[in-house]
Each structure stands twice: as C-alpha cells, then as structure tokens.
NULO-630052 format. One line per 8 residues: number of its first residue (from 0); their letters; for each residue x, y, z of N, C-alpha, C. Coordinates in nm, 2 decimals. Each point is the difference from the previous one (the first is absolute). Layout:
REM residues N
NUM) a) X:Y:Z:X:Y:Z:X:Y:Z  ...
//
This chain:
REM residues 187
0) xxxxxxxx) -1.03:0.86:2.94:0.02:-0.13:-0.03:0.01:-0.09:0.12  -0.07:-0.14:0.02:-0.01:-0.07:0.13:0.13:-0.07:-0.01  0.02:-0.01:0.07:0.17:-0.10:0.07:-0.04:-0.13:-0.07  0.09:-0.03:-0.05:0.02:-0.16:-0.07:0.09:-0.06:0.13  -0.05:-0.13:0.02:0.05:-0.09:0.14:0.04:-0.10:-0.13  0.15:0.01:0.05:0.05:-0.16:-0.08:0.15:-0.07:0.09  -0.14:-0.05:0.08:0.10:-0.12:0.10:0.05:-0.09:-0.05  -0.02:-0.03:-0.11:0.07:-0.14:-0.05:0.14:0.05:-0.10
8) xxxxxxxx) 0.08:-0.05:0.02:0.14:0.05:-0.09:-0.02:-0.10:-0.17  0.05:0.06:-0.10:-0.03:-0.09:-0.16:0.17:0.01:0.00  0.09:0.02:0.06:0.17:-0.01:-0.03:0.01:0.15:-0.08  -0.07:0.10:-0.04:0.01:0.08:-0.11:-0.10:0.09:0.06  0.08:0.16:-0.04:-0.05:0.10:0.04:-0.14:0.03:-0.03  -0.06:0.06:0.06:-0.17:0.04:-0.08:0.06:0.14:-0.03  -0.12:0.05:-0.10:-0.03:0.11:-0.05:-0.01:0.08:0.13  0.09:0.13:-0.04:0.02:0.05:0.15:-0.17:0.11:0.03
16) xxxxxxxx) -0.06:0.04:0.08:-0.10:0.07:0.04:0.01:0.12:-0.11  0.08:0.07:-0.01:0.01:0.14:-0.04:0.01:-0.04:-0.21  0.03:-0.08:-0.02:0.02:-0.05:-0.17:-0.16:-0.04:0.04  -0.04:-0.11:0.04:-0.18:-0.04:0.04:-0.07:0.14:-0.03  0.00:0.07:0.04:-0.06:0.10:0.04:0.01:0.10:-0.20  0.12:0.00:-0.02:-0.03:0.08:-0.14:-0.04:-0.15:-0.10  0.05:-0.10:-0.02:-0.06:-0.10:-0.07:-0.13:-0.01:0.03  -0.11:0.00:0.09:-0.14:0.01:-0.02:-0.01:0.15:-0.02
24) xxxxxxxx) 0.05:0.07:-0.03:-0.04:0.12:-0.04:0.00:-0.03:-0.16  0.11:-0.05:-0.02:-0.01:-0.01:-0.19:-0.09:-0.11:-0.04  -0.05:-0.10:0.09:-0.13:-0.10:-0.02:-0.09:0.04:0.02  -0.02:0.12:0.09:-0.15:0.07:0.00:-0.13:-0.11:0.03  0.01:-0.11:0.05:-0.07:-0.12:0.03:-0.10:0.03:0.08  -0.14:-0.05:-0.09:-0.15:0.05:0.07:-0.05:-0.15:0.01  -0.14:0.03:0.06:-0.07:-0.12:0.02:-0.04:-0.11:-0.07  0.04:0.04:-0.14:-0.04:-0.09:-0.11:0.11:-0.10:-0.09
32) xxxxxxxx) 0.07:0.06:0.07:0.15:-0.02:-0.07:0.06:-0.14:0.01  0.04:-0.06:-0.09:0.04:-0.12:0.08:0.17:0.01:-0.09  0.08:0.00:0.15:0.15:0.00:-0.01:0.06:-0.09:0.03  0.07:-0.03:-0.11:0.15:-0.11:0.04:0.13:0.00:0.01  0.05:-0.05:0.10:0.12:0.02:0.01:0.10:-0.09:-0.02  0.15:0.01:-0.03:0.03:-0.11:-0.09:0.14:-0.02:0.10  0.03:-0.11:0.09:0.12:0.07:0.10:-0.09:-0.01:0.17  -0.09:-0.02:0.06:-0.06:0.06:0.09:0.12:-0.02:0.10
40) xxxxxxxx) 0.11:-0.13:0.00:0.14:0.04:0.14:-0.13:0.00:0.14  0.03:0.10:0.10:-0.09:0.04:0.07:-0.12:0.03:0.03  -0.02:-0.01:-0.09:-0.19:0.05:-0.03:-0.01:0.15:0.01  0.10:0.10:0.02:-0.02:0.13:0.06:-0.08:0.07:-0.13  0.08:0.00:-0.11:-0.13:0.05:-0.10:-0.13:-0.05:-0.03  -0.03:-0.11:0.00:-0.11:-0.11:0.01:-0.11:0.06:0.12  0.06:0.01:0.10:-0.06:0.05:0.14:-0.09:0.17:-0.03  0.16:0.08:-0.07:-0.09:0.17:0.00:-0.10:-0.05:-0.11
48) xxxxxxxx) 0.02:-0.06:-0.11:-0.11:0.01:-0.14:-0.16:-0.07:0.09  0.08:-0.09:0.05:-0.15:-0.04:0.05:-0.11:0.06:0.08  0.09:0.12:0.06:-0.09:0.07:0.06:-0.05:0.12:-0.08  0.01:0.00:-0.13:-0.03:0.10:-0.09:-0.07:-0.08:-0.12  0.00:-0.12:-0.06:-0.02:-0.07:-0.13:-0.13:-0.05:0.08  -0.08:-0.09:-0.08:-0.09:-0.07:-0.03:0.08:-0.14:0.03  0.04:-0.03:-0.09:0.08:-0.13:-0.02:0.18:0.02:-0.02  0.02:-0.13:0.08:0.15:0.01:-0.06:0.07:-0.12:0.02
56) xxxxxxxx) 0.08:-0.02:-0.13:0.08:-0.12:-0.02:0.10:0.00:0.02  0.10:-0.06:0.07:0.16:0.02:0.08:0.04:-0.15:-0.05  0.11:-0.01:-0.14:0.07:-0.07:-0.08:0.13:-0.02:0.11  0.06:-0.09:0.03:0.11:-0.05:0.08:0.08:-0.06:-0.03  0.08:-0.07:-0.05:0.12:-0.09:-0.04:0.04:-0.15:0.05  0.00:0.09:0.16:0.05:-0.08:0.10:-0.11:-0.01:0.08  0.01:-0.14:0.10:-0.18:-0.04:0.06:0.09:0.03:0.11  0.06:-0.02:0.10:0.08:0.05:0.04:-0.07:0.20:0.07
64) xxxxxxxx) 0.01:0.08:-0.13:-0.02:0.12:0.02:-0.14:-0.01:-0.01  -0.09:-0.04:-0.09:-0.15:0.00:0.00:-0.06:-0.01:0.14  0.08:-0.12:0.10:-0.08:-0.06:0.15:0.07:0.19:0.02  0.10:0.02:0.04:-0.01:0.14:0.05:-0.06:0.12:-0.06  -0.01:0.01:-0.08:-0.15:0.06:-0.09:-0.11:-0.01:0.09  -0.03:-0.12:0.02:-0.14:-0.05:0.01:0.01:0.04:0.19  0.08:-0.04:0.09:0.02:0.03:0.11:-0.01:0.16:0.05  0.04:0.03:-0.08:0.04:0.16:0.04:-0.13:0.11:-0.11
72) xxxxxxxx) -0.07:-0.04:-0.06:-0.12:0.02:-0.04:-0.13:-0.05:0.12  0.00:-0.12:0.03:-0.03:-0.04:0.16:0.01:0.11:0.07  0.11:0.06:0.02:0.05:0.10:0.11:-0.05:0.13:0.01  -0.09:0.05:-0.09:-0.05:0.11:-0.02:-0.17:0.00:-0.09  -0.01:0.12:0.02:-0.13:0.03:-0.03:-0.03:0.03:-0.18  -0.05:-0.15:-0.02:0.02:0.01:-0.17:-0.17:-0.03:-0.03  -0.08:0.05:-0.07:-0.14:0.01:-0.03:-0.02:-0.09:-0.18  0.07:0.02:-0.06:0.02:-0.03:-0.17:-0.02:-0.12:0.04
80) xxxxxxxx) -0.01:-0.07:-0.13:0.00:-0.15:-0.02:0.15:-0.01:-0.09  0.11:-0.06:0.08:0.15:0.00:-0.03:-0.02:-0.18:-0.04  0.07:0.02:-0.12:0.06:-0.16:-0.03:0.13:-0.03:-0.03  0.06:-0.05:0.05:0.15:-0.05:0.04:0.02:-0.13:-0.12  0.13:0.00:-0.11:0.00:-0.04:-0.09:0.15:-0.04:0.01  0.05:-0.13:-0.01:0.10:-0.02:0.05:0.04:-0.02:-0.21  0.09:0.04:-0.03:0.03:0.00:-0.13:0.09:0.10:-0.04  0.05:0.00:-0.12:0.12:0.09:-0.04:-0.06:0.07:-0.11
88) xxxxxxxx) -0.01:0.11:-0.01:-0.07:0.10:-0.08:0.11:0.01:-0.15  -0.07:-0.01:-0.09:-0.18:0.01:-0.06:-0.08:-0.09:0.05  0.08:-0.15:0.01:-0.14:-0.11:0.05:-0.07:0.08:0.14  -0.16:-0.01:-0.05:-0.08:-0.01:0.16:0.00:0.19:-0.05  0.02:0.05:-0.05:-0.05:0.13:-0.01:-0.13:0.01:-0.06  -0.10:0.07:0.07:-0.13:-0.03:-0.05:-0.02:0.11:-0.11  -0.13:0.03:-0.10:0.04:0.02:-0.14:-0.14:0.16:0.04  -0.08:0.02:0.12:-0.05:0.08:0.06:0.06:0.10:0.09
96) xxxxxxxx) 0.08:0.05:-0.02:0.08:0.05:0.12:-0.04:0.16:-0.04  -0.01:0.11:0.07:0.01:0.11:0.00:0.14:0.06:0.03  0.02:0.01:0.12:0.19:0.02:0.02:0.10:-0.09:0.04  0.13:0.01:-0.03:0.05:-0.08:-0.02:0.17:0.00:0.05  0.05:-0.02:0.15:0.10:0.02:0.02:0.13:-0.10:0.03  0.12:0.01:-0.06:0.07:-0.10:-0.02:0.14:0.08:0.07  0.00:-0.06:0.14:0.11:-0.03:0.10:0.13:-0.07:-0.05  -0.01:-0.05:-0.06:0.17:-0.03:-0.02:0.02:-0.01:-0.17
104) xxxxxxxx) 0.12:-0.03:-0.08:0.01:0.03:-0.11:0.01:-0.14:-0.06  0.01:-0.11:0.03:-0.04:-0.16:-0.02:-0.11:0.04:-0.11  0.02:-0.05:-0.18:-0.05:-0.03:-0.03:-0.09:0.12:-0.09  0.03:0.12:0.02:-0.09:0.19:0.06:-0.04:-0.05:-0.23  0.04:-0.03:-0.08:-0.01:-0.02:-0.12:-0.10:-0.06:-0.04  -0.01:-0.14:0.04:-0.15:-0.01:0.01:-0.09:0.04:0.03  0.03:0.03:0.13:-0.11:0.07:0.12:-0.06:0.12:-0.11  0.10:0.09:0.02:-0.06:0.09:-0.12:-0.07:-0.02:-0.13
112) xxxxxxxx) 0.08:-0.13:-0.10:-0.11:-0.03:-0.10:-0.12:0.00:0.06  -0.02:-0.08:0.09:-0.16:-0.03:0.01:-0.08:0.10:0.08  0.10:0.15:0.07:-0.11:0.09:0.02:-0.04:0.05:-0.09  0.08:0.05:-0.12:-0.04:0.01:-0.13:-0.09:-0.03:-0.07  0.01:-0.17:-0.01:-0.09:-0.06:-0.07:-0.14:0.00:0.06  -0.03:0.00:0.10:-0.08:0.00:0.14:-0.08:0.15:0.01  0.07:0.06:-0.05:-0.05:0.16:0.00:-0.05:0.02:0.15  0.14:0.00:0.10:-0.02:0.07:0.10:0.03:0.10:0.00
120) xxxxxxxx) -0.10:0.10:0.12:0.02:0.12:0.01:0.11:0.11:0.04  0.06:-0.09:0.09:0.07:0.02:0.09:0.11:-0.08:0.04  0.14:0.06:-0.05:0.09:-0.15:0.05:0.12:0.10:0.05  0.08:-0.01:0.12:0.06:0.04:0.07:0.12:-0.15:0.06  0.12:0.06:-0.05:0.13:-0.10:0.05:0.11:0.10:0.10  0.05:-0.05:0.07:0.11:0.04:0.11:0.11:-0.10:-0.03  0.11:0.08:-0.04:0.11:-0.06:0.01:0.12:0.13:0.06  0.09:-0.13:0.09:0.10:0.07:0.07:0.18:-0.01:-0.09
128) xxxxxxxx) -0.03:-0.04:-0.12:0.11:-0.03:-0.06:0.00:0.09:-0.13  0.12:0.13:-0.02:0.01:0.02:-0.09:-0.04:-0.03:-0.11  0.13:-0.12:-0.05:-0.04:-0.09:-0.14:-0.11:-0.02:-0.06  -0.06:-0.04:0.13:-0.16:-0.11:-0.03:-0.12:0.18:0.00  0.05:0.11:0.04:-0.10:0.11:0.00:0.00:0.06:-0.18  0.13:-0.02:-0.03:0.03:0.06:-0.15:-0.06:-0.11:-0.13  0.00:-0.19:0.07:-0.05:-0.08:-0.08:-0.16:0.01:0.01  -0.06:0.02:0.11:-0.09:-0.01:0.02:-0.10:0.16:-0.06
136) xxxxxxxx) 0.05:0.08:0.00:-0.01:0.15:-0.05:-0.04:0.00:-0.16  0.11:-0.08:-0.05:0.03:-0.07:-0.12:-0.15:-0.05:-0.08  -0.03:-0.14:0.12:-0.09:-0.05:-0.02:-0.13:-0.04:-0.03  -0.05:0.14:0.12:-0.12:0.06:-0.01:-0.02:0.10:-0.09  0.11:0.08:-0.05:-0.02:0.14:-0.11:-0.06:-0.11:-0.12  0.07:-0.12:-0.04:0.02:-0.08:-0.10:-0.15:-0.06:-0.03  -0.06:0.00:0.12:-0.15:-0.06:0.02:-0.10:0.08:0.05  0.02:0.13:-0.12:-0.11:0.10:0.04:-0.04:0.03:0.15
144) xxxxxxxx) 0.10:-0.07:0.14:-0.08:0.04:0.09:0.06:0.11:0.09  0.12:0.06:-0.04:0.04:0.10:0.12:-0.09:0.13:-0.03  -0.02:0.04:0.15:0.00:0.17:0.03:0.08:0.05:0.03  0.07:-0.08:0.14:0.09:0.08:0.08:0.07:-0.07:0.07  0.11:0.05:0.05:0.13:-0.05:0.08:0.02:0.04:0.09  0.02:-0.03:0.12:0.00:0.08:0.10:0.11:-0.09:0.09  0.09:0.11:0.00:0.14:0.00:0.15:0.00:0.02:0.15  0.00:-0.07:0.05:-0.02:0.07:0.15:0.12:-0.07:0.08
152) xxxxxxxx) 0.00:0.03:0.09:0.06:-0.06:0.15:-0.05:0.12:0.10  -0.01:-0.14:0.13:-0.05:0.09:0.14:0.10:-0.06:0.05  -0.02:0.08:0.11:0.09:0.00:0.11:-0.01:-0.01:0.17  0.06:-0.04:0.09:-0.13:0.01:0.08:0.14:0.07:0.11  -0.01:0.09:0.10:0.05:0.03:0.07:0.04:-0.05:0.18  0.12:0.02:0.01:0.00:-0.11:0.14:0.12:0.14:0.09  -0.01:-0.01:0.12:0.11:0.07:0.06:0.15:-0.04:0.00  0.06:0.11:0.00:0.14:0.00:0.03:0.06:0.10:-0.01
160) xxxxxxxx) 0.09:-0.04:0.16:0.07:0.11:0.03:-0.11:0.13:0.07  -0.13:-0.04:0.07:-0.08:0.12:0.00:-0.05:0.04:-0.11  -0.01:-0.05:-0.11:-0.06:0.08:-0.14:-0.05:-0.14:-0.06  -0.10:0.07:-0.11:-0.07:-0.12:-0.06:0.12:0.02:-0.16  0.03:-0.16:-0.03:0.02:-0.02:-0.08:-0.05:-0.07:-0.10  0.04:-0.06:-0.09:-0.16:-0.08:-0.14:0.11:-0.12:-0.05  -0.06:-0.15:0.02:0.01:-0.10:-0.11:-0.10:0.01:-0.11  0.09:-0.01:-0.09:-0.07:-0.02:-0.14:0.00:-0.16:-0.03
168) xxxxxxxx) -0.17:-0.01:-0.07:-0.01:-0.14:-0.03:-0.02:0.03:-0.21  0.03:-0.11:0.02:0.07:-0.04:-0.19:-0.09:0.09:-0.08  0.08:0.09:-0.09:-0.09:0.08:-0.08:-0.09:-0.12:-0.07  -0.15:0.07:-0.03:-0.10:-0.11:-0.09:-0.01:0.09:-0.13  -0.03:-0.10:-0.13:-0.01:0.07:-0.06:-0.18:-0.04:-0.05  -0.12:0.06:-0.04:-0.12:-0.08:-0.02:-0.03:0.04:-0.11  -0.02:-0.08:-0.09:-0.08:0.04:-0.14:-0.15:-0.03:0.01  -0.04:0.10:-0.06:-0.16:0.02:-0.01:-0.07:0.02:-0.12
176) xxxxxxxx) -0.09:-0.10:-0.04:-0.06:0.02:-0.13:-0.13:-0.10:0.01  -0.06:-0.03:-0.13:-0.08:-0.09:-0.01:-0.08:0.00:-0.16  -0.07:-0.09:-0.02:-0.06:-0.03:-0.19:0.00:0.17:-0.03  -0.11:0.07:0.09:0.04:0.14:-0.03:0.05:0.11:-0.05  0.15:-0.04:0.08:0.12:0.11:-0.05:0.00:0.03:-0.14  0.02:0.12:0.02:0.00:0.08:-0.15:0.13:0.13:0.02  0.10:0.05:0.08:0.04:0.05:0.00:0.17:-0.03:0.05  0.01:-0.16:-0.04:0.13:-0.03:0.00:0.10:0.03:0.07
184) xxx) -0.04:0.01:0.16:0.07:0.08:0.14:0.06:0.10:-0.04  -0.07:0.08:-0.09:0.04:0.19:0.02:-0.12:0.04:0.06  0.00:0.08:0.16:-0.07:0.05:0.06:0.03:0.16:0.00
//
C-alpha cells in the first residue's frame, strides 16, 4: 500500500493506515468501480479508493474539511476522476455508486436506505462507539445489507524502560455488507 501524505490537518482524526488497509480489502475496488464516500474529514479514504476506483465521490458536511480533502488529495498521487461534494448525506449521494463507505454515523439511516434502494454492492461503515456499533448492526441486518462485523484494534509499539511497549488506538468496530447480502452477518 503507497503512503498517504496528509499535510493538511481537518481538526479530526483520519482513518488510521492499518483499518485503510482491511476496509479496501472489504471494498475490493477495481478500475471500474465508482466509490463514494460519505464523511471524507481528511481525504485519507478518498485518497487510498482513488488509487484503486475508476471514479469517486467524497460527500463532506463541512467546506471547511472538503478544502482539506481537496488539499491533501493535491498532496499525493491520485489518477481517478474524484469529485468533492460539499453536502450532508443522503443529499448529493449519487444513485450510480458501486461501493460505498460511510466514516462517521451522522445520519448512517438514510445513508443506508439509499444504498439499499440504490442497489449498491458494497457498503462498509466504521464506527468507534459502542452504542452507535449495536444501532448500526441493527440497521443494516434490518435492510437486507449485513454480512459481517468485524472488531479490531491495533496497537503500535514504542520503548520503555529498554523494552518495546504498545499504545492502543480506539477499538473500531466495521460493518460490512451491501444490496447483496444474503447471509445476515453469520460467517
């Protein structure tokens, strides 16, 4: 995976490298694909999809985080045709999408009706909050679209004392499904 360069700060953490890395694993994103993202914050997922999708749409809230989107997409080596959509999702969600990932939980009810309705292939959400993992768990079973759930945390190790010890960054929890699912996250 190439290094994502994101000089520009959005006030708000990006999707850390190592969650990047299994989340395009569950989007499987080829050349034809055209992905949106609902949340882009930093551009960091925006940035890996693009180097994997055809096309891709990055929905934003705040213009604010779109110019650092757009800056820090600048910053690196992006080939797709990316379109930066300053709007609060569902509005500005295009009705073509192949996959479909949604970074924060603002809203994740609609968003979902319309991957539904939309008959995307592929929709993948990250959330760091309990609550919102069991509502959202909820939500997608409810709308034909879960496969799977997946728990993780990494860790990354630093010295002390002569020995490597490990910070842990916030368990994620990511649900994975899309129009598809048929097996109602029993793997």
């Amino acid at each position: 995976m190439a290094h994502v360069s994101l000089p520009h700060d959005a006030k708000a953490g990006p999707t850390k490298p190592e969650v990047r890395a299994v989340l395009l694993s569950k989007l499987d994103l080829g050349p034809s694909d055209h992905f949106v993202e609902v949340g882009s914050c930093t551009g960091a997922v925006t940035i890996e999809a693009a180097r994997r999708a055809g096309r891709v749409t990055a929905l934003e809230r705040k213009a604010d985080r779109i110019e650092t989107t757009r800056a820090n997409l600048d910053a690196n080596d992006v080939t797709a045709d990316v379109e930066l959509r300053e709007a609060e999702a569902p509005d500005g969600l295009p009705e073509d999408a192949d996959a479909l990932f949604l970074g924060g939980s603002r809203n994740y009810e609609a968003v979902l009706d319309h991957a539904r309705d939309a008959g995307i292939e592929r929709v993948v959400m990250n959330v760091s909050r309990l609550e919102v993992a069991g509502a959202a768990t909820e939500a997608f079973r409810e709308r034909g679209l879960l496969e799977d759930v997946v728990q993780f945390q990494v860790s990354h190790g630093y010295e002390l004392a002569g020995a490597t010890s490990f910070n842990s960054d916030n368990p994620v929890y990511m649900l994975v499904g899309g129009a598809s699912a048929t097996d109602g996250g029993e793997r």
